[in-house]
N, C-alpha and C positions, 0 to 999 in steps of 0.2 A: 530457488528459481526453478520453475516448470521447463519451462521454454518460452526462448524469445527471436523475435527477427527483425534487423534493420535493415534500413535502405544504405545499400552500400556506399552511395558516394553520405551519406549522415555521419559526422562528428561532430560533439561539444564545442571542440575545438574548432571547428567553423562554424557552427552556426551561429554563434554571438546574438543571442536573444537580448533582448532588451528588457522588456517588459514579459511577462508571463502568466498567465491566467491558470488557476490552480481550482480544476472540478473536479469533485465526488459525485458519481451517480452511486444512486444505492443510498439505503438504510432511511432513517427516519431522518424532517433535517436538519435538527439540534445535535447529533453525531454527524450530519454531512458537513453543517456550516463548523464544526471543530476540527473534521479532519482536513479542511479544507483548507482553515489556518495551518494548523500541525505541518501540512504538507506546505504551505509557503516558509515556514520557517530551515524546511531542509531543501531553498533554493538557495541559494551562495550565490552566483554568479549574475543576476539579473534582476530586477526589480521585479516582484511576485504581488499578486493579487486574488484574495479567496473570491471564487465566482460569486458568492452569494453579494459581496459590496460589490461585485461590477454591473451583475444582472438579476435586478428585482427580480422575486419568488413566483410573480403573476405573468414572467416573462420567459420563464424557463420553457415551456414547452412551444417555444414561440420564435422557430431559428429564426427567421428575416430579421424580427427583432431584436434577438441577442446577435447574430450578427453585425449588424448594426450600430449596438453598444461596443460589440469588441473589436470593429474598426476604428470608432470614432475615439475610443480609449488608446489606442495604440498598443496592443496587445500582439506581438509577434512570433511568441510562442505558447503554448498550450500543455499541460500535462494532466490525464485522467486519469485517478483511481475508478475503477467498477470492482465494487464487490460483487463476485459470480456468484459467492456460496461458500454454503456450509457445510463440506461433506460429514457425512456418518465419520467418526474415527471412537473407534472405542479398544482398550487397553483389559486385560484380566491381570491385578494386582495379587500374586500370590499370601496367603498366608503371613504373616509374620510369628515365629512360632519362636518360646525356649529357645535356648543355645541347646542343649540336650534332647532325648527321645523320652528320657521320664518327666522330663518340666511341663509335659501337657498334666500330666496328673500331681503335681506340685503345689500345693495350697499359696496362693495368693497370686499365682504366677499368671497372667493375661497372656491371649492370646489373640490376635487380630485374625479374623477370617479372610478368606480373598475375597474378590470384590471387582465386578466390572466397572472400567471409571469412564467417564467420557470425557475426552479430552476435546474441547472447540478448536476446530480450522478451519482459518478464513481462505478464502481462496480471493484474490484482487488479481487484476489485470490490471497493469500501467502503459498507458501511451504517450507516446510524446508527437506532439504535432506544431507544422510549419503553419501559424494563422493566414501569413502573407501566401504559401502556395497551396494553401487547403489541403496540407499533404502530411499521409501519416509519415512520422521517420523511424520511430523507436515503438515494438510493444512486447511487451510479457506478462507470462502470469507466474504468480508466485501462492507458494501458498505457506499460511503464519499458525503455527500451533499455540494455542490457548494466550491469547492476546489479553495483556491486565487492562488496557486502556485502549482508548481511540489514539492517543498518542504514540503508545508502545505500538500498536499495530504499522501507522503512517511512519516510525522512524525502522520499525526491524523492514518495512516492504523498502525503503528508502537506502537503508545499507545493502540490501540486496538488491539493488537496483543499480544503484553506484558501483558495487565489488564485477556484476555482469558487466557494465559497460567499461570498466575501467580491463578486462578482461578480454571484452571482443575490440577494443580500440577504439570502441565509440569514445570514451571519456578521458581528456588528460588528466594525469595524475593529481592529487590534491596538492592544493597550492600553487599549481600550472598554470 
């Protein structure tokens, strides 16, 4: 977790969402429409819905309109991944050499050279928003070192997400 800020009177624990609309901006949208799942499957507490089944693809850039969908759907709260980026992150993997100083010259004996590796980090921003008062309450960014999956990424930004707010007192504890 980068950093994050709530609105002070914001807790889990009152806000008692109902319903919940779960958007990915960013990336292509066959990884948006999964992370979007991914990310409904780590709501617990309220009935969740991936944006792309609430609001057709030809409506996305079409607030009146997706507003409009996400009233009449009864959608009370909101939670957005944005992927910001990929910073540069690169690692120099030393050598892997013999246990000894003579095993470099050792007939059979391999030696691994060092090697700059690039490791991918995602950067995301997650918000949580009040549909009914069009109000941010919750956002952070985090950032995920070399992510296997779209799923892995939605569940490690997801525990981090939960650990910070069960932390700042936004979140009661699991099973609360």
């Amino acid at each position: 977790m980068e950093a994050h800020w709530r609105d002070p009177d914001f807790s889990l624990a009152t806000a008692r969402f109902t319903k919940v609309l779960a958007l990915v901006v960013g990336g292509d949208p066959k990884r948006r429409r999964e992370a979007e799942e991914d990310l409904c499957d780590q709501v617990t507490r309220a009935a969740c819905k991936a944006a792309y089944w609430a609001i057709p693809e030809s409506m996305m850039h079409d607030v009146h309109a997706a507003q409009d969908i996400v009233r009449k759907e009864g959608f009370d709260g909101a939670i957005v991944f944005r992927i910001l980026g990929e910073p540069d992150s690169s690692s120099y993997e030393p050598p892997r050499p013999g246990t000894r100083f003579w095993d470099h010259y050792a007939s059979g004996v391999t030696i691994t050279p060092g090697a700059y590796r690039q490791s991918p980090r995602i950067v995301v921003e997650v918000a949580i928003y009040s549909v009914h008062q069009d109000k941010l309450l919750w956002i952070a960014a985090t950032e995920t070192d070399n992510p296997a999956s779209v799923d892995a990424l939605v569940k490690d930004v997801s525990a981090a997400v939960r650990k910070e707010m069960q932390e700042d007192g936004t979140s009661v504890p699991a099973g609360g």
